[in-house]
C-alpha positions, 0 to 999 in steps of 0.5 A: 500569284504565288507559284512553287514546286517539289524540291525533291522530284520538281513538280508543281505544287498548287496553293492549297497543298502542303504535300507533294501531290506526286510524290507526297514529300513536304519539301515544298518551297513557293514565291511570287517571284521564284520563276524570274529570280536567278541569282543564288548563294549556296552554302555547304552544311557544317562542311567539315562535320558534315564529310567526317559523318559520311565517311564515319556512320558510328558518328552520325548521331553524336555532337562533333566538333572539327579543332584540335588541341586544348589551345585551337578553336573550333574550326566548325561544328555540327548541328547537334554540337551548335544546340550546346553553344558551341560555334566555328572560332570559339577556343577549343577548350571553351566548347569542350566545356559546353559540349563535353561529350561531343567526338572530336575530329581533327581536320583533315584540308586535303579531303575537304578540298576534294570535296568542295573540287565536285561542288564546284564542279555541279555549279560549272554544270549549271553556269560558268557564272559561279563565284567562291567565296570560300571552300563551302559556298559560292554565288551563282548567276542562272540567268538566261539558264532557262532554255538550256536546262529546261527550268527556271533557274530555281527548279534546277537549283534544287536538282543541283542541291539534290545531285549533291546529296545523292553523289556526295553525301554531303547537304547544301542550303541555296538562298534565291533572290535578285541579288547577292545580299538578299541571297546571301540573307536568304541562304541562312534562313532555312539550314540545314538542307534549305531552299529560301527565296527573298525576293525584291518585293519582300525586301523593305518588310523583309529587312525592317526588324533586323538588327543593323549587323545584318548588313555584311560589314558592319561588325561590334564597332560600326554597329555601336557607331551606329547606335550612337548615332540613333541607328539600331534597326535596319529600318532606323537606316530605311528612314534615313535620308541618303544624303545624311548618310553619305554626311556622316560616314562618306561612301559607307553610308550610301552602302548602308542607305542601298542595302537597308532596302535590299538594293545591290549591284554587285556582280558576280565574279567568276573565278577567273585569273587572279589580278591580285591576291590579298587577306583583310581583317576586321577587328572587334576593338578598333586599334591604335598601336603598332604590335597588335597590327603588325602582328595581325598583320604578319599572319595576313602576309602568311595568308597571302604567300600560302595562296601565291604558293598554291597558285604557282603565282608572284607578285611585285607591288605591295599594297596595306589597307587601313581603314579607320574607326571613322570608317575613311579607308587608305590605301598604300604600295610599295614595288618591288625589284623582283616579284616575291611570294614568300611572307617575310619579304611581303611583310616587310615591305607592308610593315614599312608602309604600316609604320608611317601610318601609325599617328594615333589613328585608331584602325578597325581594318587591316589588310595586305595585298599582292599585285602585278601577278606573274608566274613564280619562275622569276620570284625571288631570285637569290640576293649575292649583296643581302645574304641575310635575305638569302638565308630568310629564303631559304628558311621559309621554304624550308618551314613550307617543306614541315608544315605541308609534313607535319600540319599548318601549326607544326611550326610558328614564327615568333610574330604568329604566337600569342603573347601567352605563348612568348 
């Protein structure tokens, strides 16, 4: 039997109804299973656009892109401006191209940070069971909510999207299912302002027709892989003997053969102390050669020392992640003497380890990590033997001290620029 209710004021609404019968809203969202599921993905709509029309009503109805700069990309944009092409990562000069008359804004971190501080703070009062996934969207875990809010986890979901809106001016879209691939699916299937539910059930039928990239993880290399191998639908995988799989690719298609049919056991992992702290890219072009790593891999070593300054944090084991076209992963890691949080020391000893690596492998992933966490009172002690190491010190903290000033672009090392820009 297929039950639901009204997202705007929480009443039941019966089969035959496509209106609210109490408050007449057609907000309504129905599933045979909405009253057991409490696993949730919430996404914040167009975040960054969506705070900039708040807290500027002239821009409500024009397109709006947030970048900055002939030579930045599109850190996201609003609706209005995605119906003419334009997407977050896109050159800004390619999406001035597509939407000419949309407003641009440049972004403004500090105040989307505040903002995303009250969401989490909405999700706390739901459940300590949240995970971030990044500034605008988090896993949730409801279970067992249920007598302590009076509802099922979904009916108090949709409260929480509905107290977001009325306290931050700001819209979510919560995808509902039994784990956190489907809910993640599910989240994108009714943007803006969305409430979609994809339960166990729905899921082999649900799944079928999908292309294979639906599957997180498998980007424009796997997929071709993939489709070599005769597999372009995720219901090709569905077909597929698990055994097969795991023959072809090892542990990744055991991976692809569970989550073809929506099975997913991972977690939710609340955020709680870091063990490690660490940044990982796929590329669209697997790579064999040693600049184009080492340079994504000294703006992955940025990343990494940005979030151990702002945690207050450091760390003395380094670990690089490769994983090749054939999708096997290696793993290597280096400790140090003293914990370090600066990215010139963390780059290096991840460049070493990069190095040996290079022996005509082609890599579809790299990553760098930071391990054995401590407090930054100890980190990176002055060198009286390496003074150029010293002088290295000082000159990032120094670069820190311009680009909390001026802007995270403000300054760029010589590794961070684009080769048209060298």
């Amino acid at each position: 039997m297929t039950t639901g209710f009204c997202r705007d004021c929480l009443s039941d609404a019966p089969d035959a109804k496509t209106r609210c019968p109490v408050c007449g809203s057609p907000r309504l969202v129905r599933h045979g299973e909405i009253e057991q599921l409490a696993i949730a993905h919430v996404d914040c709509d167009a975040f960054y656009a969506t705070i900039e029309k708040r807290d500027n009503p002239t821009l409500a109805d024009q397109p709006l892109i947030i970048g900055g700069g002939r030579r930045g990309v599109v850190s996201t944009a609003c609706y209005l401006a995605r119906t003419f092409g334009v997407r977050s990562a896109m050159p800004m000069f390619e999406a001035r191209r597509l939407c000419p008359q949309a407003a641009i804004v440049a972004p403004n971190m500090s105040k989307y940070v505040a903002v995303a501080r009250e969401v989490r703070r909405l999700m706390f009062d739901l459940t300590p069971q949240v995970e971030p996934v990044s500034i605008d969207e988090a896993f949730m875990d409801l279970s067992g909510t249920t007598r302590l809010h009076g509802m099922a986890p979904a009916r108090s979901l949709a409260r929480f999207a509905r107290e977001v809106e009325a306290q931050l001016g700001i819209t979510v879209s919560i995808g509902l299912s039994c784990n956190k691939f489907l809910a993640k699916i599910a989240s994108d299937l009714d943007k803006p302002r969305g409430f979609a539910v994809l339960g166990q059930n729905d899921a082999l039928a649900f799944l079928a027709s999908k292309p294979v990239s639906l599957i997180f993880g498998v980007g424009r290399v796997a997929q071709t892989r993939l489709a070599n191998d005769g597999f372009h639908k995720i219901a090709d995988l569905q077909k597929a003997d698990e055994t097969d799989l795991m023959r072809r690719y090892g542990t990744e298609g055991q991976r692809l053969w569970r989550l073809a049919r929506g099975i997913d056991h991972r977690e939710i992992v609340p955020d709680r102390d870091a063990k490690s702290i660490s940044s990982e890219t796929t590329f669209n072009d697997d790579i064999a050669d040693l600049r184009p790593l080492e340079k994504t891999l000294w703006s992955l070593s940025e990343k990494v020392s940005a979030r151990l300054k702002a945690k207050a944090l450091a760390g003395s084991t380094i670990t690089l992640k490769l994983k090749s076209n054939d999708f096997r992963l290696r793993t290597r890691s280096r400790s140090l003497d003293n914990p370090t949080q600066l990215a010139g020391r963390i780059y290096a000893a991840g460049h070493d380890l990069l190095a040996r690596e290079i022996d005509g492998t082609r890599y579809r992933l790299v990553g760098i990590g930071v391990a054995a966490l401590a407090s930054e009172e100890n980190a990176d002690p002055a060198d009286l033997i390496d003074v150029h190491a010293s002088r290295d010190a000082a000159a990032e903290r120094a670069l820190d001290k311009l680009r909390e000033r001026f802007g995270k672009t403000a300054v760029i090392k010589g590794l961070g620029l684009d080769s048209e820009d060298t």
